[in-house]
C-alpha positions in Angstrom: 15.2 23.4 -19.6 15.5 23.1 -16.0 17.9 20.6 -14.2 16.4 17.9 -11.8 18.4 19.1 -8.7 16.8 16.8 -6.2 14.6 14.1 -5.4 11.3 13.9 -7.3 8.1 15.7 -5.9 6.0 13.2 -5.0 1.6 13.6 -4.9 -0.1 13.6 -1.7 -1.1 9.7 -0.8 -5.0 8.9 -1.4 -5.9 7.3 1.8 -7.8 4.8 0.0 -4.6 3.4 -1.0 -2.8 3.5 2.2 -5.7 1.3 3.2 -5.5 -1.0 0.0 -1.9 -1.9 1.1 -2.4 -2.8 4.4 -5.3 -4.9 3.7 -2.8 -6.5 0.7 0.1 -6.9 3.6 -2.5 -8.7 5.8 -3.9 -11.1 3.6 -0.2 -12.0 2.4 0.2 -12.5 5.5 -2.8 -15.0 6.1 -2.4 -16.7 2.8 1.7 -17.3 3.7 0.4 -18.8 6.8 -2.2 -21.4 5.1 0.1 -22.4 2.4 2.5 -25.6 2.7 4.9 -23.4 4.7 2.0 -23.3 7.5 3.5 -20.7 10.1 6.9 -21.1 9.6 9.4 -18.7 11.2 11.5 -18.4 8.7 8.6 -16.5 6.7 8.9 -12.4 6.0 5.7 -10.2 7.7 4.6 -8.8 4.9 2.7 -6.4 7.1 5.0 -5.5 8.9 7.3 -4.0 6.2 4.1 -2.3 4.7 3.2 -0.7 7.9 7.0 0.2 8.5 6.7 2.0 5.6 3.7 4.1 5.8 4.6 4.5 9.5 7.8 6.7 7.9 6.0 8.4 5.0 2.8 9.1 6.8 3.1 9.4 10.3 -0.2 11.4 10.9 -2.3 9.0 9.0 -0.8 5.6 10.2 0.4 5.4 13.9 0.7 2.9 16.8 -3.3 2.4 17.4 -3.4 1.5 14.2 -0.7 -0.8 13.9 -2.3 -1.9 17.7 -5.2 -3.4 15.7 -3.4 -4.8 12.9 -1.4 -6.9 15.5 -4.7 -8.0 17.2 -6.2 -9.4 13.5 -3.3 -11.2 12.6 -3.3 -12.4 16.4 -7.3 -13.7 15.3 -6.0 -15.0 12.4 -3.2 -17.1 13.7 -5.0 -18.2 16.6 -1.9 -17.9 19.5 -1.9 -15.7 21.7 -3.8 -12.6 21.8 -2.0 -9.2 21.5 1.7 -10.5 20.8 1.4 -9.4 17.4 -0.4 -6.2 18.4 2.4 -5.2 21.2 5.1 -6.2 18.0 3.4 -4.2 16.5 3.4 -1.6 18.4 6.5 -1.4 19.7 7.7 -1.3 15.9 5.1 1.8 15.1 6.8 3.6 18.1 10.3 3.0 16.9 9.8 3.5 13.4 7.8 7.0 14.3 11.0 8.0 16.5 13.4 7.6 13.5 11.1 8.1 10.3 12.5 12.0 9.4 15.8 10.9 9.9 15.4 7.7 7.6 14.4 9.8 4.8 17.4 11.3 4.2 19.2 7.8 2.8 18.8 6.0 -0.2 16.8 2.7 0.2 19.4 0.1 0.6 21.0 1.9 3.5 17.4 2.6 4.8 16.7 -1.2 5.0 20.0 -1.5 6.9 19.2 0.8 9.5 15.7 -0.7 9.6 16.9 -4.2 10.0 17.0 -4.0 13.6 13.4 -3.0 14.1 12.3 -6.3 12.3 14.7 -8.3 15.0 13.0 -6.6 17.7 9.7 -7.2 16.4 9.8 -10.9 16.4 12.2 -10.8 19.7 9.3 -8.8 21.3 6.8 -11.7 19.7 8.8 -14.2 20.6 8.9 -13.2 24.4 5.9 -12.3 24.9 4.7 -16.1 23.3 7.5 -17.9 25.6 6.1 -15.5 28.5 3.0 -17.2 27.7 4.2 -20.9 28.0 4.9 -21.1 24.6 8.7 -23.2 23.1 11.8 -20.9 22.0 11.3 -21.3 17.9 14.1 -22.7 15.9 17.4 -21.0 14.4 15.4 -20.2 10.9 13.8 -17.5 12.9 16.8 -15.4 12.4 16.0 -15.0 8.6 13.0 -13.4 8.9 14.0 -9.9 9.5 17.1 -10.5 6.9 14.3 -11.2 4.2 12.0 -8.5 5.3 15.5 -6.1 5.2 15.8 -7.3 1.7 12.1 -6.6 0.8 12.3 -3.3 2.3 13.6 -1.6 -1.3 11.0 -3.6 -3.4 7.9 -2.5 -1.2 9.6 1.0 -1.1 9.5 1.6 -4.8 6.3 -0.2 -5.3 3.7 1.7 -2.3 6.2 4.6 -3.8 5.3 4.0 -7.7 1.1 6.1 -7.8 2.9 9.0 -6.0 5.9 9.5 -8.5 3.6 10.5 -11.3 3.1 13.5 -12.8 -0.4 14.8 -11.8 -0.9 16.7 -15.7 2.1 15.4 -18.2 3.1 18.1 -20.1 6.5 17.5 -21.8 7.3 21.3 -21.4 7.4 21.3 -17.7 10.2 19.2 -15.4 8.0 18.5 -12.7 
């Protein structure tokens, strides 16, 4: 028998499903902001996180344009100003691209530590470019949102991980 030495090989991503989360990460994201909560700012982006991580495992498939037109239909959605959420956005697919081979190489929770401050500057970058706009500084409870989206941030990992981690023919005789 052969030991596991490393990390598990994972399958290549369909693109179908790469799709299927971002659409899921949207309308979280729209049904968060039409329940009792309304747009609260204490709220995670669910998109965000989701975006974050395909940004790292599939930079060539999912990259700021992308995340550019994300940010522009929640912007539709929420009915503020257009393109804060797209530059967000944005400026969080360019980050996240600059460190994604680096973040690989830790486990998850000190992942979501070093990713922590992209979330901050995500809704800092919002929030400015709203208050640029005319729009009122938000209250304090906008400081949890990138402290819940931190803590999300092993959840979503394992989860958007889970239909790569299988074995593509199970065959008890073989390790991989």
């Amino acid at each position: 028998m052969i030991p596991s030495s490393g990390p598990q090989l994972l399958l290549p991503v369909k693109p179908w499903f790469i799709g299927l989360s971002l659409f899921a990460g949207l309308l979280l994201n729209m049904l968060q902001n039409m329940s009792l909560w309304g747009q609260s700012t204490w709220l995670p982006d669910w998109l965000s996180v989701i975006l974050v991580f395909w940004v790292i495992h599939q930079p060539r498939h999912i990259g700021i344009g992308f995340a550019f037109v994300l940010g522009l239909l929640m912007d539709v959605h929420q009915g503020g100003l257009l393109g804060a959420h797209a530059l967000a956005y944005s400026v969080l697919s360019y980050f996240t691209t600059t460190l994604h081979r680096r973040l690989l190489w830790f486990p998850l929770l000190a992942q979501a530590l070093q990713i922590f401050p992209l979330f901050a500057l995500t809704h800092a970058v919002e929030i400015m470019a709203r208050m640029v706009n005319g729009d009122a500084f938000p209250d304090w409870t906008l400081l949890f949102a990138p402290c819940l989206e931190a803590i999300l941030w092993p959840l979503c990992s394992l989860i958007l991980l889970a239909p790569q981690l299988r074995a593509p023919d199970t065959d008890a005789n073989r390790p991989l």
